[in-house]
C-alpha positions as protocol buffer text, in pm:
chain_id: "A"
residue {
  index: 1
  type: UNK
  ca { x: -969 y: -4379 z: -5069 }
}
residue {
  index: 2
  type: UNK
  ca { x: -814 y: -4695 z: -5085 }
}
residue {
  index: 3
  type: UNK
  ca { x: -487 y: -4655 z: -4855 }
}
residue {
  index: 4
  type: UNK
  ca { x: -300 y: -4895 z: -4657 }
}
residue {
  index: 5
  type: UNK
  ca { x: -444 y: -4906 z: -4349 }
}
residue {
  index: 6
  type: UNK
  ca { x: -252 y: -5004 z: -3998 }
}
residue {
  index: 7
  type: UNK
  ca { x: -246 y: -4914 z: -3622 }
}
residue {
  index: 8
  type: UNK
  ca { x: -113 y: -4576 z: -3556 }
}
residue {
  index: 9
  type: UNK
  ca { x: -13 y: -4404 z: -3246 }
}
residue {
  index: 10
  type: UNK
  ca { x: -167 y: -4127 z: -3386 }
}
residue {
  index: 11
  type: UNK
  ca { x: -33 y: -3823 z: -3225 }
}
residue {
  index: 12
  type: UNK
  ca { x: 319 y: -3947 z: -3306 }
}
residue {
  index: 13
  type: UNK
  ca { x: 552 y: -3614 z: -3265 }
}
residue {
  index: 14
  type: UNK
  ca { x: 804 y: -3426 z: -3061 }
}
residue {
  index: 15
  type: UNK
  ca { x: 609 y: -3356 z: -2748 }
}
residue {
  index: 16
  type: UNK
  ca { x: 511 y: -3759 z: -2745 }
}
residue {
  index: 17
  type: UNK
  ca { x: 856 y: -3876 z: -2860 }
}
residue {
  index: 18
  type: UNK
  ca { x: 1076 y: -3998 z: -2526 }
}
residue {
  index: 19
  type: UNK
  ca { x: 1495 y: -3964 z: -2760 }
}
residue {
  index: 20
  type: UNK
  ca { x: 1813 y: -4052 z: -2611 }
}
residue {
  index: 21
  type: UNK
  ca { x: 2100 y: -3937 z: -2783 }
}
residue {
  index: 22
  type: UNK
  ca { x: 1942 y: -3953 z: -3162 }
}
residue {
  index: 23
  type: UNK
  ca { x: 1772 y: -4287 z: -3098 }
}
residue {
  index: 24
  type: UNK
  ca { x: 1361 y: -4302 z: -3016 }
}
residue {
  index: 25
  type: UNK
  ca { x: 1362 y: -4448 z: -2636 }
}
residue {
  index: 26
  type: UNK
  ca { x: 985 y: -4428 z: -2558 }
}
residue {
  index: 27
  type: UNK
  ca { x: 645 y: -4322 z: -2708 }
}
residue {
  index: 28
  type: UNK
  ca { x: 415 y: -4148 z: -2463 }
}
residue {
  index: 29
  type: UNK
  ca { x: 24 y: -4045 z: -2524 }
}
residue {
  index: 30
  type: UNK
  ca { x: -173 y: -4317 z: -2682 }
}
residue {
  index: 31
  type: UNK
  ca { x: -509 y: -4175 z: -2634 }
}
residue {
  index: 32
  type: UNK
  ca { x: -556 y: -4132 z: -3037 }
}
residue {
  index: 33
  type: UNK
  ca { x: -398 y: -4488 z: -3119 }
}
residue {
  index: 34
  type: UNK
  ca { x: -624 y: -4574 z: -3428 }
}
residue {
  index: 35
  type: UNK
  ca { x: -661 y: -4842 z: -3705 }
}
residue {
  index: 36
  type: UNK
  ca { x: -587 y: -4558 z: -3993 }
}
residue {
  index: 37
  type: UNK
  ca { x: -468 y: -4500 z: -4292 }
}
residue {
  index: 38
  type: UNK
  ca { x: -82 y: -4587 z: -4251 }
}
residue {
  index: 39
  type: UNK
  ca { x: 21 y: -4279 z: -4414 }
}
residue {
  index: 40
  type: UNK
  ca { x: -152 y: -4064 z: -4156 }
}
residue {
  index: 41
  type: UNK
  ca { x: 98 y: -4139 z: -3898 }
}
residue {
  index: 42
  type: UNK
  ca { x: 361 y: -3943 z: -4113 }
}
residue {
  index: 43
  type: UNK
  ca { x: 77 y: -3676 z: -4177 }
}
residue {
  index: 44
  type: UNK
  ca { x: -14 y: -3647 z: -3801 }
}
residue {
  index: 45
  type: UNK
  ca { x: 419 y: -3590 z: -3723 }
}
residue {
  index: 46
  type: UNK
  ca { x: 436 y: -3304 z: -3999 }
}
residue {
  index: 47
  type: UNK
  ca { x: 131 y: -3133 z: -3931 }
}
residue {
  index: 48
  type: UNK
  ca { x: 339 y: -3040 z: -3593 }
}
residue {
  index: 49
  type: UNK
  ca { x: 669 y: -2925 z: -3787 }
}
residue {
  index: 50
  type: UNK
  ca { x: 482 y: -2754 z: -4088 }
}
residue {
  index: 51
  type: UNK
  ca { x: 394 y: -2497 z: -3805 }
}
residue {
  index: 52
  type: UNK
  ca { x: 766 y: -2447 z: -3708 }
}
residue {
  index: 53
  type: UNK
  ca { x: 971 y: -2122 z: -3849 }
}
residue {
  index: 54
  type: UNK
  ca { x: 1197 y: -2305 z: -4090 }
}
residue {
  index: 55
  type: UNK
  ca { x: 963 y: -2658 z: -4117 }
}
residue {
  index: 56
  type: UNK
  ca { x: 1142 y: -2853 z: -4422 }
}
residue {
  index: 57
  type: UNK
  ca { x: 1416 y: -2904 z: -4283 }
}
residue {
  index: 58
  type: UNK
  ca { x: 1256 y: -3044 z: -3934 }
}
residue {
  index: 59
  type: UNK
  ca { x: 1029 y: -3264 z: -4199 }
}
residue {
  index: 60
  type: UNK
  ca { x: 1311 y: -3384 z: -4394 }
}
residue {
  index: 61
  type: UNK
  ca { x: 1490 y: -3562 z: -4022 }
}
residue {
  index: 62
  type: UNK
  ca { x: 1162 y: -3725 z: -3941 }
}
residue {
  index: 63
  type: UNK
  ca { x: 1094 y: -3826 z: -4292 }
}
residue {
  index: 64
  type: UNK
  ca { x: 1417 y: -3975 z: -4305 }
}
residue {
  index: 65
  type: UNK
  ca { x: 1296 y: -4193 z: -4021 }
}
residue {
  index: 66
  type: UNK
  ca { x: 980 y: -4294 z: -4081 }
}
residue {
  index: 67
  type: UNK
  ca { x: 1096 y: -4395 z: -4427 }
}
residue {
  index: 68
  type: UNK
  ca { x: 1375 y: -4625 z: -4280 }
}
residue {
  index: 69
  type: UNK
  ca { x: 1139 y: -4821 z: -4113 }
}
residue {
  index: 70
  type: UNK
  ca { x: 845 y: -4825 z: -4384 }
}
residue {
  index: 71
  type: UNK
  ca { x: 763 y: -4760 z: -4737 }
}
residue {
  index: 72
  type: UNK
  ca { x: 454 y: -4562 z: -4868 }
}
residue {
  index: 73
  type: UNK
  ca { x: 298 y: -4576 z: -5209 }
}
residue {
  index: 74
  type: UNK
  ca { x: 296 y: -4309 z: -5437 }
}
residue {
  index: 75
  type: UNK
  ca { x: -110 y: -4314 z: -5404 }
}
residue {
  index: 76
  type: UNK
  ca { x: 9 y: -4228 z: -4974 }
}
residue {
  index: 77
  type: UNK
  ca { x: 292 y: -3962 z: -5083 }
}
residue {
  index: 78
  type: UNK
  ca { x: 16 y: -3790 z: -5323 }
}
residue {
  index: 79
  type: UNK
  ca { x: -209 y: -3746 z: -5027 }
}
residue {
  index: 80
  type: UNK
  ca { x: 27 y: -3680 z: -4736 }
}
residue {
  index: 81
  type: UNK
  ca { x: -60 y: -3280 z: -4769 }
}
residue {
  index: 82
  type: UNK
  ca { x: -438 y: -3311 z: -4769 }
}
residue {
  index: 83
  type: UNK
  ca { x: -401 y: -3573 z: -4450 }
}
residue {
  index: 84
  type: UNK
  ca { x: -190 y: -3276 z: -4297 }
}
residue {
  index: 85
  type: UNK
  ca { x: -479 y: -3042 z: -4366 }
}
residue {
  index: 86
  type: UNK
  ca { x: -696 y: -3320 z: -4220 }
}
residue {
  index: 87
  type: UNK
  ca { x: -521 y: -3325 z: -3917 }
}
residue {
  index: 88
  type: UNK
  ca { x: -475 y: -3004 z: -3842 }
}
residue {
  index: 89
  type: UNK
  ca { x: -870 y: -2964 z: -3916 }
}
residue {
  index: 90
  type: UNK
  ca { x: -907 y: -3250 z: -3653 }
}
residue {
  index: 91
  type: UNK
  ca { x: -734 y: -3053 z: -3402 }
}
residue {
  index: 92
  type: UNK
  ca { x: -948 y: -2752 z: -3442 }
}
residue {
  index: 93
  type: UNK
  ca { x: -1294 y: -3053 z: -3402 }
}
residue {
  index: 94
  type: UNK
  ca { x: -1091 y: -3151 z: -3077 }
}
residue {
  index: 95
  type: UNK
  ca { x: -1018 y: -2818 z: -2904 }
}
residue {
  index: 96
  type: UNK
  ca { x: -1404 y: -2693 z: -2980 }
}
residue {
  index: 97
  type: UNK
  ca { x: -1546 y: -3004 z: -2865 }
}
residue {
  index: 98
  type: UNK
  ca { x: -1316 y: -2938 z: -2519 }
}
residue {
  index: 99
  type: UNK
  ca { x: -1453 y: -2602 z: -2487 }
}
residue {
  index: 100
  type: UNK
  ca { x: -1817 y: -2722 z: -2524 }
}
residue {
  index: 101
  type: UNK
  ca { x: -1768 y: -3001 z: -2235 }
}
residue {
  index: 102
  type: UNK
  ca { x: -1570 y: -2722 z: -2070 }
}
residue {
  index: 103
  type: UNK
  ca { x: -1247 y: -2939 z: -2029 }
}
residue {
  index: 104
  type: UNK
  ca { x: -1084 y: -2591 z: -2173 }
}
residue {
  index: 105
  type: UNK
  ca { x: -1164 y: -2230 z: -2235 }
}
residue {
  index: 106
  type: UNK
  ca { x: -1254 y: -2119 z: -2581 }
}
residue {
  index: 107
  type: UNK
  ca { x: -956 y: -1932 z: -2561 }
}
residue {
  index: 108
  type: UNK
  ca { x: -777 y: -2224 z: -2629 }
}
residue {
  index: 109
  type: UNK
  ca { x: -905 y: -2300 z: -2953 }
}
residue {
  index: 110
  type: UNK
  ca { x: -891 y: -1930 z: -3041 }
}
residue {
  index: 111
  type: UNK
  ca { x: -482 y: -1902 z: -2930 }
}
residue {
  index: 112
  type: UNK
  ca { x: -466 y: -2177 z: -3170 }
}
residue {
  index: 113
  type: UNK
  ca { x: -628 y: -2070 z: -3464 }
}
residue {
  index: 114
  type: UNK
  ca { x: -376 y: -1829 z: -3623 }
}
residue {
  index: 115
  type: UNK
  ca { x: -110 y: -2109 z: -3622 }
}
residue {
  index: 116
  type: UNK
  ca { x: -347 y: -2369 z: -3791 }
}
residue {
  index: 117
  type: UNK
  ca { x: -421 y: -2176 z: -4037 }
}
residue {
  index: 118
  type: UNK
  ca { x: -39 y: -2042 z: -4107 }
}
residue {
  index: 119
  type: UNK
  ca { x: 9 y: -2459 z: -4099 }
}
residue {
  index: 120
  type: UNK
  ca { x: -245 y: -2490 z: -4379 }
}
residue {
  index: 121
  type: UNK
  ca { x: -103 y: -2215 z: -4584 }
}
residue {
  index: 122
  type: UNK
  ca { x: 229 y: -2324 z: -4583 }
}
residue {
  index: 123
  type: UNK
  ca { x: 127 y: -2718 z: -4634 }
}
residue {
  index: 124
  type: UNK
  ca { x: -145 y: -2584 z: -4976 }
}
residue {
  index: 125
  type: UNK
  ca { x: 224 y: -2393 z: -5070 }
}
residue {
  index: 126
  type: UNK
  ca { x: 461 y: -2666 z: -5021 }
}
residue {
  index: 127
  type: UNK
  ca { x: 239 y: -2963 z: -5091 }
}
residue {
  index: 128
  type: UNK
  ca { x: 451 y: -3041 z: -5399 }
}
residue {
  index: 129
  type: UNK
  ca { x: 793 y: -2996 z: -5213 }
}
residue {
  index: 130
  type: UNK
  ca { x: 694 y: -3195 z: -4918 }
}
residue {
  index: 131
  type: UNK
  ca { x: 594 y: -3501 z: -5180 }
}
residue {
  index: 132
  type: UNK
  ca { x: 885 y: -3489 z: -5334 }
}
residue {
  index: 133
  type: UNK
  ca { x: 1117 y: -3452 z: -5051 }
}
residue {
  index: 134
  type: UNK
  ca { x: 958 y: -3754 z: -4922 }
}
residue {
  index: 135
  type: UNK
  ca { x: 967 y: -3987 z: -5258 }
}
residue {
  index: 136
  type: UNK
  ca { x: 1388 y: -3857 z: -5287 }
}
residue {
  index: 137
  type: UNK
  ca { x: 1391 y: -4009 z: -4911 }
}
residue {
  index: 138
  type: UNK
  ca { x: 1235 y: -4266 z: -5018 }
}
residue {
  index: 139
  type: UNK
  ca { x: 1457 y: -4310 z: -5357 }
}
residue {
  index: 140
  type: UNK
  ca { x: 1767 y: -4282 z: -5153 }
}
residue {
  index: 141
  type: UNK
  ca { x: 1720 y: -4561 z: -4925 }
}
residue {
  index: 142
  type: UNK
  ca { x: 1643 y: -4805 z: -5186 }
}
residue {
  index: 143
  type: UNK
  ca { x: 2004 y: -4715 z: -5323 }
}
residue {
  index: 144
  type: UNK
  ca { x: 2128 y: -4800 z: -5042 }
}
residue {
  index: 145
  type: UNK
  ca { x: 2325 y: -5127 z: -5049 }
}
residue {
  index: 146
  type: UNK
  ca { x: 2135 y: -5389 z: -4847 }
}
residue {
  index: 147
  type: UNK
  ca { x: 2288 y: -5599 z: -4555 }
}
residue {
  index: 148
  type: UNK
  ca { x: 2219 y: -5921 z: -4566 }
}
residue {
  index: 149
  type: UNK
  ca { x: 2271 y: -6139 z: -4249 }
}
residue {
  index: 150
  type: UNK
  ca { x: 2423 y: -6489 z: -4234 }
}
């Protein structure tokens, strides 16, 4: 694939997210900070709401965002679903590989697995919804009259 690539925090969601009032104050966890694929920092934060009750409109707020502060190309909106899959794949690679050095029980991987894969149905489901609810972000902000500073 030829993406934009960048450094990523790469576990960039609500449990790593330090908010005051509704601004970001502080980013904790930076044990996967990667050179990636620039879209996969979007795909890592949904893969965490697409396994919430009611997960578009969760996506929608942090899409909002992330687009504020950086465009994606349609080539990065077509693949945000399949990096969602990939990350949520990634996840199950992690928790095995911390049962096998014993860092956690099997159980943990197996407590996990019916909400991976009700993440990956609902992402193959939605995978055109999510795409376009990020290129209308995206389309929206570019109305948006610009302010320029003297």
């Amino acid at each position: 694939m030829d993406l934009p690539m960048s450094m990523i925090h790469g576990d960039l969601h609500y449990d790593n997210v330090m908010v005051v009032g509704d601004q970001v104050s502080g980013l904790l966890d930076f044990e996967f900070c990667l050179y990636d694929w620039r879209a996969m920092e979007l795909a890592v934060a949904l893969s965490k709401y697409v396994g919430e009750d009611q997960p578009l409109p969760l996506c929608e707020e942090f899409i909002t965002g992330f687009v504020e502060h950086g465009e994606l190309t349609d080539a990065e909106i077509d693949i945000i679903p399949d990096l969602i899959n990939l990350r949520i794949f990634s996840n199950v690679v992690y928790f095995i590989g911390r049962a096998v050095s014993k860092e956690d029980s099997i159980d943990s991987l197996t407590s996990r697995a019916g909400t991976y894969a009700k993440r990956v149905r609902w992402v193959n489901a939605n995978a055109a919804a999510l795409s376009a609810q990020i290129r209308n972000k995206m389309a929206a902000l570019k109305q948006q009259p610009q302010t320029v500073l003297a």
